[in-house]
mmCIF file of the N, C-alpha and C atoms, coordinates in Angstrom:
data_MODEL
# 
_entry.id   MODEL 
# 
loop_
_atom_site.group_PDB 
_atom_site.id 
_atom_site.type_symbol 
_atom_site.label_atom_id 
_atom_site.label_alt_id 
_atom_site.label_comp_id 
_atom_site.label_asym_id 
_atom_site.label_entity_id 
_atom_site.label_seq_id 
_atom_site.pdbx_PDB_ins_code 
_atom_site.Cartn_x 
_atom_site.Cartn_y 
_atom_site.Cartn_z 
_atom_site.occupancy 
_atom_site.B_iso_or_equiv 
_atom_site.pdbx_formal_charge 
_atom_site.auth_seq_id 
_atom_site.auth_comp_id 
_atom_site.auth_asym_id 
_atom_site.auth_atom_id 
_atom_site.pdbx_PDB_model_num 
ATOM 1   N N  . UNK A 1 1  ? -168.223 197.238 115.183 1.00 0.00 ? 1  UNK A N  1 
ATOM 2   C CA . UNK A 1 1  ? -167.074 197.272 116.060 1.00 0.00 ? 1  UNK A CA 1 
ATOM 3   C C  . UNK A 1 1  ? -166.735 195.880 116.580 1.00 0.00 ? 1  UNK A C  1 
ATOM 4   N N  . UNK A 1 2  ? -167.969 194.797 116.840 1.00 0.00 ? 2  UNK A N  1 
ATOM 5   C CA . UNK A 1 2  ? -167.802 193.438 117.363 1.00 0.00 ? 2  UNK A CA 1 
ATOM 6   C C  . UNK A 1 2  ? -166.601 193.189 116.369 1.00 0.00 ? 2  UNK A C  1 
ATOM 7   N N  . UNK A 1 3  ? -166.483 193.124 115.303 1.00 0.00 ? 3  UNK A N  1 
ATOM 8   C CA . UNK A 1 3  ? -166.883 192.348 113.789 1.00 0.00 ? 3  UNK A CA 1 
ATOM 9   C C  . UNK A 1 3  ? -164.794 192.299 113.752 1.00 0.00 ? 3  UNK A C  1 
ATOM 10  N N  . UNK A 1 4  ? -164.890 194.023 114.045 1.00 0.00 ? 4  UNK A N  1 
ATOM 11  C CA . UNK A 1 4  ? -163.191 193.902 114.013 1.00 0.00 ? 4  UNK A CA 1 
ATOM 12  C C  . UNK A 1 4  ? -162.681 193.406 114.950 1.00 0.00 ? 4  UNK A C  1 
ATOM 13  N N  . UNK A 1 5  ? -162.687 193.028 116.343 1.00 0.00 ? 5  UNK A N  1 
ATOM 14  C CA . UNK A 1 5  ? -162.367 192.136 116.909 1.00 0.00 ? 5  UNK A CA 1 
ATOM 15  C C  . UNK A 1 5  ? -162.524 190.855 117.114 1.00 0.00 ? 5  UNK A C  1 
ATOM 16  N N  . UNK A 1 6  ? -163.043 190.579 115.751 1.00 0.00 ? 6  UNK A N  1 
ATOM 17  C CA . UNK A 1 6  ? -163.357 188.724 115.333 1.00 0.00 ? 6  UNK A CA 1 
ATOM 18  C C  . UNK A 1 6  ? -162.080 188.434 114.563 1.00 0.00 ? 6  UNK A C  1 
ATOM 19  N N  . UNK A 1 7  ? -161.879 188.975 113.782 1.00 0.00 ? 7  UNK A N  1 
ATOM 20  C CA . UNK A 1 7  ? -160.831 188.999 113.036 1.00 0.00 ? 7  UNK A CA 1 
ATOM 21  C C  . UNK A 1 7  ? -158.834 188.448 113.435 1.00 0.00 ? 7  UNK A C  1 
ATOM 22  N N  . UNK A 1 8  ? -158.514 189.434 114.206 1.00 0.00 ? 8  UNK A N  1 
ATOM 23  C CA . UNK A 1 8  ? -157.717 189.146 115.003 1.00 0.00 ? 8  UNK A CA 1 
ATOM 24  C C  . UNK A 1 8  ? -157.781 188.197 115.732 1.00 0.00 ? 8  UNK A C  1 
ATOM 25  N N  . UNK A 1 9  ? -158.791 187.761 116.605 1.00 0.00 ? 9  UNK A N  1 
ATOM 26  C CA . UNK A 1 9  ? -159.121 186.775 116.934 1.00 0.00 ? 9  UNK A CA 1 
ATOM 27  C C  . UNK A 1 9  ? -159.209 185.365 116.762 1.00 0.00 ? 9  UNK A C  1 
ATOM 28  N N  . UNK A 1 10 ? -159.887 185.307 115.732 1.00 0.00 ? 10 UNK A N  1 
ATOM 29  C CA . UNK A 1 10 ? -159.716 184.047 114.758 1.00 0.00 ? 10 UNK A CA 1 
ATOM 30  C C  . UNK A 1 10 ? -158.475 183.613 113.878 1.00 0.00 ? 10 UNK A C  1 
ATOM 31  N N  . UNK A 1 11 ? -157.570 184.773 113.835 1.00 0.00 ? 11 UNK A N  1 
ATOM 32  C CA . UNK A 1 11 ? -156.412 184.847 113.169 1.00 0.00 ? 11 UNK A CA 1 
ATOM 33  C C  . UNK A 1 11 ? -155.401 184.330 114.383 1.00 0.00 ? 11 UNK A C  1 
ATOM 34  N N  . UNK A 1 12 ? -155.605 184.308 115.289 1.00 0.00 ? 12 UNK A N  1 
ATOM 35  C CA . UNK A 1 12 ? -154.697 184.062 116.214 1.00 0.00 ? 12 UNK A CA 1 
ATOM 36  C C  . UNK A 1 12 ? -154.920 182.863 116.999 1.00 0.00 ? 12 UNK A C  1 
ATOM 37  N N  . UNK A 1 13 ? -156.328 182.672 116.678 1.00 0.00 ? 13 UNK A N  1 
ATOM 38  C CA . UNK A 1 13 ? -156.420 180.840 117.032 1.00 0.00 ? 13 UNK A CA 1 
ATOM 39  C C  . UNK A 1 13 ? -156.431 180.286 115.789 1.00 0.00 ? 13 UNK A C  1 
ATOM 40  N N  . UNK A 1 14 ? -156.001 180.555 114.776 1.00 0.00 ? 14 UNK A N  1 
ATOM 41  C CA . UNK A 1 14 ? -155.589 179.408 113.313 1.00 0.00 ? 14 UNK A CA 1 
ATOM 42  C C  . UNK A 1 14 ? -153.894 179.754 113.822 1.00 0.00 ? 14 UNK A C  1 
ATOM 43  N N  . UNK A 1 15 ? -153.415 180.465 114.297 1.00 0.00 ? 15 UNK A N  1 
ATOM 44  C CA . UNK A 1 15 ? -151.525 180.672 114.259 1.00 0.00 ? 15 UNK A CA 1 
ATOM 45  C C  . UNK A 1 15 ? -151.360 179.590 115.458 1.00 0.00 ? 15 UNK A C  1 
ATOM 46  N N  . UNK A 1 16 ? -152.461 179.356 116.696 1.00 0.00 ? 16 UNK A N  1 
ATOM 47  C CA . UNK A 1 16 ? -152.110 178.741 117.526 1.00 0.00 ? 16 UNK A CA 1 
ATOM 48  C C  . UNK A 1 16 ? -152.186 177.496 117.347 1.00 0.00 ? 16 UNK A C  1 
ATOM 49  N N  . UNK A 1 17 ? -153.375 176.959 116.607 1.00 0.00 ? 17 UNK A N  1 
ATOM 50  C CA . UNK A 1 17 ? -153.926 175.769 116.089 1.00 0.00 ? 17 UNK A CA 1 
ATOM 51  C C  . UNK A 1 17 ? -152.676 174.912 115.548 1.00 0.00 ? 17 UNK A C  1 
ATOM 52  N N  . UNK A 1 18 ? -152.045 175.984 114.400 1.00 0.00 ? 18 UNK A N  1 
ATOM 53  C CA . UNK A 1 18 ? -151.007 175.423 113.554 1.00 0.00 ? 18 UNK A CA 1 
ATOM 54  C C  . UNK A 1 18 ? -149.938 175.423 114.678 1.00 0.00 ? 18 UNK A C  1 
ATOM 55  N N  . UNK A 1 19 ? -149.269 176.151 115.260 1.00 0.00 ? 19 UNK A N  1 
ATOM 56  C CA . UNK A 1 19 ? -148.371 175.604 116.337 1.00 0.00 ? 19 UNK A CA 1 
ATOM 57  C C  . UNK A 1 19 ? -148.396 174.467 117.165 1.00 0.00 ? 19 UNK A C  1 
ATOM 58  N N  . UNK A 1 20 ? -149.815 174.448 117.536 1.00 0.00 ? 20 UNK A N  1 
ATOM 59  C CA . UNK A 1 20 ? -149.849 172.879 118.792 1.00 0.00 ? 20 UNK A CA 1 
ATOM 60  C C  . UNK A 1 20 ? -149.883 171.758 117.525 1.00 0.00 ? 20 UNK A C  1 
ATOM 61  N N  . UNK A 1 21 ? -150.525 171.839 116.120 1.00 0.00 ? 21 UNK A N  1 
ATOM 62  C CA . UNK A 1 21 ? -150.040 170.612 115.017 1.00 0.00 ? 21 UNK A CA 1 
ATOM 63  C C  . UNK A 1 21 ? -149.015 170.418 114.946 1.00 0.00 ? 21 UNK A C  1 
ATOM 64  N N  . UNK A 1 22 ? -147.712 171.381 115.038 1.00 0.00 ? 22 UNK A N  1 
ATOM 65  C CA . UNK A 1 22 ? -146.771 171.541 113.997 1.00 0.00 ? 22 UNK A CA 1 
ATOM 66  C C  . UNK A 1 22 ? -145.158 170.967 115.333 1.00 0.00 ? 22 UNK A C  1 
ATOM 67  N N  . UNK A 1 23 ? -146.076 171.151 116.579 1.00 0.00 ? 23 UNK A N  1 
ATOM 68  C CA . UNK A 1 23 ? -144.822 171.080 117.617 1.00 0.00 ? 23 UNK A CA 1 
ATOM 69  C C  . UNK A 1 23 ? -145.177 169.673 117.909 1.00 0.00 ? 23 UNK A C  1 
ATOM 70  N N  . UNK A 1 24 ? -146.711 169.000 117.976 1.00 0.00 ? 24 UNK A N  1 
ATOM 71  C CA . UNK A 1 24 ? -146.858 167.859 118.155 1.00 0.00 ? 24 UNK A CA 1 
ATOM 72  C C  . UNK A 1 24 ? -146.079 166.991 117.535 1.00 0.00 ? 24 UNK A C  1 
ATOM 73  N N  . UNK A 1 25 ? -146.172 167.069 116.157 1.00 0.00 ? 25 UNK A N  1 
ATOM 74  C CA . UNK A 1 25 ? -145.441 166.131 114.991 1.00 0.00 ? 25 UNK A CA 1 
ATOM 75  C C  . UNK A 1 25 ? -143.784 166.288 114.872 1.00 0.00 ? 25 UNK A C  1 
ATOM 76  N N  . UNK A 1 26 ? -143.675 167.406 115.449 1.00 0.00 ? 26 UNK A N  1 
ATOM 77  C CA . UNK A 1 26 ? -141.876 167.556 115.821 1.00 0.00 ? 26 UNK A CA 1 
ATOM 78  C C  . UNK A 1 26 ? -141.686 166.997 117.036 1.00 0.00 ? 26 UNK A C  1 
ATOM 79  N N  . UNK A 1 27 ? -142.309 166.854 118.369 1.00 0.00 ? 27 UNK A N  1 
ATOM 80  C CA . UNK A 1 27 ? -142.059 166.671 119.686 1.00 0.00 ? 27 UNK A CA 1 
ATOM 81  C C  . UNK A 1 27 ? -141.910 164.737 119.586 1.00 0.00 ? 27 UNK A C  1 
ATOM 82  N N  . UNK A 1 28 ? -143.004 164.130 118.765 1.00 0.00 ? 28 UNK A N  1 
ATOM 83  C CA . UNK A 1 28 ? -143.103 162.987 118.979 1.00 0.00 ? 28 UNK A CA 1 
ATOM 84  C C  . UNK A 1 28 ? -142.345 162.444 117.227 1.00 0.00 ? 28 UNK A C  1 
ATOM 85  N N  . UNK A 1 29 ? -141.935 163.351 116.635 1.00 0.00 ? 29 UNK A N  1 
ATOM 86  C CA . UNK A 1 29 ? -141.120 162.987 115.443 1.00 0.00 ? 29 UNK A CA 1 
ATOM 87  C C  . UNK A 1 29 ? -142.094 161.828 114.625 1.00 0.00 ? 29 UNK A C  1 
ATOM 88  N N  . UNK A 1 30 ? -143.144 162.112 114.469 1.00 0.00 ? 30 UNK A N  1 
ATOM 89  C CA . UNK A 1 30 ? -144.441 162.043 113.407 1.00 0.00 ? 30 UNK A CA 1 
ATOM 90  C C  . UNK A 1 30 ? -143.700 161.799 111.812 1.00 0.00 ? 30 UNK A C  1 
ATOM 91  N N  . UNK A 1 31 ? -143.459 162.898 111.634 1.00 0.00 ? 31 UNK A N  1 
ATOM 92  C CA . UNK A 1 31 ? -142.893 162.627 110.085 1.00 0.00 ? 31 UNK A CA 1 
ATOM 93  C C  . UNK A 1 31 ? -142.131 161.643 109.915 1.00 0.00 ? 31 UNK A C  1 
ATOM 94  N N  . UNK A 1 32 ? -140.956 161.460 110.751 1.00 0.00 ? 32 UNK A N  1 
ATOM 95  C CA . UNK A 1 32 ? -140.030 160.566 110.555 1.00 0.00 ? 32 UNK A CA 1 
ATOM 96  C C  . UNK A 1 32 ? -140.693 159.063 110.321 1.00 0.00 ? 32 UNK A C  1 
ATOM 97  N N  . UNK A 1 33 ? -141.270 158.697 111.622 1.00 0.00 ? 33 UNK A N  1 
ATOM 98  C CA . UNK A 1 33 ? -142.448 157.833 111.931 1.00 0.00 ? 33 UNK A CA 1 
ATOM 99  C C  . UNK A 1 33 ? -143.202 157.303 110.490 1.00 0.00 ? 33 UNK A C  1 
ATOM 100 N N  . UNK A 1 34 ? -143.938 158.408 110.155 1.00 0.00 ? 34 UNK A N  1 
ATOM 101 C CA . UNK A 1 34 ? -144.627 157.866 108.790 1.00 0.00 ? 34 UNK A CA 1 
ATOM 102 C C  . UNK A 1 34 ? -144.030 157.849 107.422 1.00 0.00 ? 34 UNK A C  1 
ATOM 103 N N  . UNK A 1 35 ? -142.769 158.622 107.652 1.00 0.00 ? 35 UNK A N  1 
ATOM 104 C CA . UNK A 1 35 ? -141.609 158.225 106.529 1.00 0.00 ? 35 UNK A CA 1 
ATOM 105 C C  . UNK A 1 35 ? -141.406 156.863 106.835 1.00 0.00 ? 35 UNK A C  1 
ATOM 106 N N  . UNK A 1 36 ? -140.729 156.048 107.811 1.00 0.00 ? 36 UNK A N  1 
ATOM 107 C CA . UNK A 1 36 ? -140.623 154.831 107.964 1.00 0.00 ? 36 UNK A CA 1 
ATOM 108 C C  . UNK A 1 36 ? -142.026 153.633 107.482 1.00 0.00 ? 36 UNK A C  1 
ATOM 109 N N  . UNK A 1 37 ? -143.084 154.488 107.879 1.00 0.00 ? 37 UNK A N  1 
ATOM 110 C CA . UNK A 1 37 ? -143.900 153.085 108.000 1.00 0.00 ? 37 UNK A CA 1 
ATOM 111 C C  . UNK A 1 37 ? -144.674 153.365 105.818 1.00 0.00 ? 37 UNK A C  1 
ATOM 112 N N  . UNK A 1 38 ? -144.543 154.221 105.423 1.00 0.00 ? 38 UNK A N  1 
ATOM 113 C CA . UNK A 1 38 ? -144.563 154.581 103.710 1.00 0.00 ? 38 UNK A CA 1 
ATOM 114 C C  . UNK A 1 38 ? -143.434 153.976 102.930 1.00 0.00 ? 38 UNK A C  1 
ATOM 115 N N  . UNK A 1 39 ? -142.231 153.829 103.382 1.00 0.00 ? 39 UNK A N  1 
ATOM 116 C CA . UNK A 1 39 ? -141.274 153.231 102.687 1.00 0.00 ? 39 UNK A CA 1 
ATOM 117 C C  . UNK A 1 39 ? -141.403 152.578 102.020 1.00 0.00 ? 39 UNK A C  1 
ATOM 118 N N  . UNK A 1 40 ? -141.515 150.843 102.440 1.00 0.00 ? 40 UNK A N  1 
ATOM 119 C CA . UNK A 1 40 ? -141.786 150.134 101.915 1.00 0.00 ? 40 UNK A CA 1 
ATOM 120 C C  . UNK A 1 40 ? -142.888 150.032 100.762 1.00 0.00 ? 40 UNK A C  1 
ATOM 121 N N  . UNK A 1 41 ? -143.998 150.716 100.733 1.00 0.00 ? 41 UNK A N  1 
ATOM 122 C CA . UNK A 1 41 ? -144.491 151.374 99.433  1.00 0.00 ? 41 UNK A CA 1 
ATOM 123 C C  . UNK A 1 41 ? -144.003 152.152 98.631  1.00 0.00 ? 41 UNK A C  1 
ATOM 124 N N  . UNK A 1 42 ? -143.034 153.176 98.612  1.00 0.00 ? 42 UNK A N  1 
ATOM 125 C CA . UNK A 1 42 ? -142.434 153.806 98.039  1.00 0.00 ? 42 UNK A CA 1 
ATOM 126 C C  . UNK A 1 42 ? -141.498 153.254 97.235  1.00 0.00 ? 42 UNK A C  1 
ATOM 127 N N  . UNK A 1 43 ? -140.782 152.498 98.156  1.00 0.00 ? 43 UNK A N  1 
ATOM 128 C CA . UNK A 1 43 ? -139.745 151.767 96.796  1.00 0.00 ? 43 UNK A CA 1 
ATOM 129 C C  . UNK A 1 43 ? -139.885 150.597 96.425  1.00 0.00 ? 43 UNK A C  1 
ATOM 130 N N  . UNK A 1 44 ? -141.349 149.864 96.732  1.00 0.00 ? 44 UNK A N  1 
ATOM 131 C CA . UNK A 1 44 ? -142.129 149.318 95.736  1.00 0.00 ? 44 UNK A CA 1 
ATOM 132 C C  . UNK A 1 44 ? -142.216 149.592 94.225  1.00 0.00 ? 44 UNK A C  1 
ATOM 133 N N  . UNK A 1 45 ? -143.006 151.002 94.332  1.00 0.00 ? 45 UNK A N  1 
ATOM 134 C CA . UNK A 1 45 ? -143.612 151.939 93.206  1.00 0.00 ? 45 UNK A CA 1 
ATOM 135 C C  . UNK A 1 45 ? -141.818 152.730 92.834  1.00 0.00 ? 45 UNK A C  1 
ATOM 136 N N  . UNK A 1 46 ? -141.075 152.785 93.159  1.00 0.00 ? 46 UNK A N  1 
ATOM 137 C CA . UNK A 1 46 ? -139.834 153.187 92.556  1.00 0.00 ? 46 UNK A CA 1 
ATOM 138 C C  . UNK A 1 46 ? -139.338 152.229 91.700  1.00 0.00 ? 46 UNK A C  1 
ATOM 139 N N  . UNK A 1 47 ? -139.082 150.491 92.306  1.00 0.00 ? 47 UNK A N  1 
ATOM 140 C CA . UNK A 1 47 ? -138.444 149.575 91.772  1.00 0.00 ? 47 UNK A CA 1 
ATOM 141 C C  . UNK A 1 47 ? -139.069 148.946 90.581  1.00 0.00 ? 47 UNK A C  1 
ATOM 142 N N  . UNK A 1 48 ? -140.642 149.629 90.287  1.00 0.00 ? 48 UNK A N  1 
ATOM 143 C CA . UNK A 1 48 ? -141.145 149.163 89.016  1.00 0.00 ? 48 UNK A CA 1 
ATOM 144 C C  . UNK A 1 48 ? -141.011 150.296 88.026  1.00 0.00 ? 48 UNK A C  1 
ATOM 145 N N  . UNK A 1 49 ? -140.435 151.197 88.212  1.00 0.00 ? 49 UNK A N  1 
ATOM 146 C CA . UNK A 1 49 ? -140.140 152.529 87.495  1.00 0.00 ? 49 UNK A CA 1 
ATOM 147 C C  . UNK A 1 49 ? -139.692 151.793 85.997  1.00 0.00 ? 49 UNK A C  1 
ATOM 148 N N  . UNK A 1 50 ? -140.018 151.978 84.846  1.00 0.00 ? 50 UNK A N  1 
ATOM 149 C CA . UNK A 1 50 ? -139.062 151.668 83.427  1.00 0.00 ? 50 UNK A CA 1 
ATOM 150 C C  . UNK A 1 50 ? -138.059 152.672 83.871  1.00 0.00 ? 50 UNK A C  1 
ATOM 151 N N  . UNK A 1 51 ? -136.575 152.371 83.508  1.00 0.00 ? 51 UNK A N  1 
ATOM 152 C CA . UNK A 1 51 ? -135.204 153.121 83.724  1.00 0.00 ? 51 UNK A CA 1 
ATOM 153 C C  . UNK A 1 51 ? -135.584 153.362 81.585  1.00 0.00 ? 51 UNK A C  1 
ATOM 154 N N  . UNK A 1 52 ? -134.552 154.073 81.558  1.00 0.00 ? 52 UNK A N  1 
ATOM 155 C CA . UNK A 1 52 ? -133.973 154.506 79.837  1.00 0.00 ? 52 UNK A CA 1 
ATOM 156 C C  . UNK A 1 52 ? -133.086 154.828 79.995  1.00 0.00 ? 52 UNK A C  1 
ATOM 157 N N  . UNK A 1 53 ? -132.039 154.628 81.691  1.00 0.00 ? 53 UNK A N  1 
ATOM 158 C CA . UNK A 1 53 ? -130.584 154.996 81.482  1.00 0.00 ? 53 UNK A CA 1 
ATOM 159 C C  . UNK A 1 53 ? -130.029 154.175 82.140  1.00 0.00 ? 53 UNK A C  1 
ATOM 160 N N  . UNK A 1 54 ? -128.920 153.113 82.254  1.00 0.00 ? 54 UNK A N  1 
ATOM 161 C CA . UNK A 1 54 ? -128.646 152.254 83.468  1.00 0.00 ? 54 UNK A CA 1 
ATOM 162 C C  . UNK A 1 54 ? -126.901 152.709 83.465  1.00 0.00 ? 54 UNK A C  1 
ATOM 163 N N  . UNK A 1 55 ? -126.914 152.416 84.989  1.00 0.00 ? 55 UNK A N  1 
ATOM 164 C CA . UNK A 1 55 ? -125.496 153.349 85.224  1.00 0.00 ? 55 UNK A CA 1 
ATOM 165 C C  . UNK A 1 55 ? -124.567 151.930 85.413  1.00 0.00 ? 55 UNK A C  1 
# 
């Protein structure tokens, strides 16, 4: 009887867990943040791409 009320339990602190991650990185705009500071690597590794079509 413990066993089924672990369940729910634990299921509802992984839903909460993921909420306080998920509002943090929206509240302080995280993604955006590390979109900016990746960029400059990104179109590094883009601008050495071989093209086979040029417009």
């Amino acid at each position: 009887m413990k066993n089924l009320w672990k369940i729910p339990l634990y299921l509802l602190l992984v839903v909460l867990g993921f909420f306080v991650v998920t509002f943090t990185v929206y509240f302080f705009n995280l993604d955006m943040k590390a979109t900016a500071m990746l960029a400059p690597w990104f179109e590094k590794w883009y601008n050495h791409l071989e093209r086979k079509q040029y417009i």
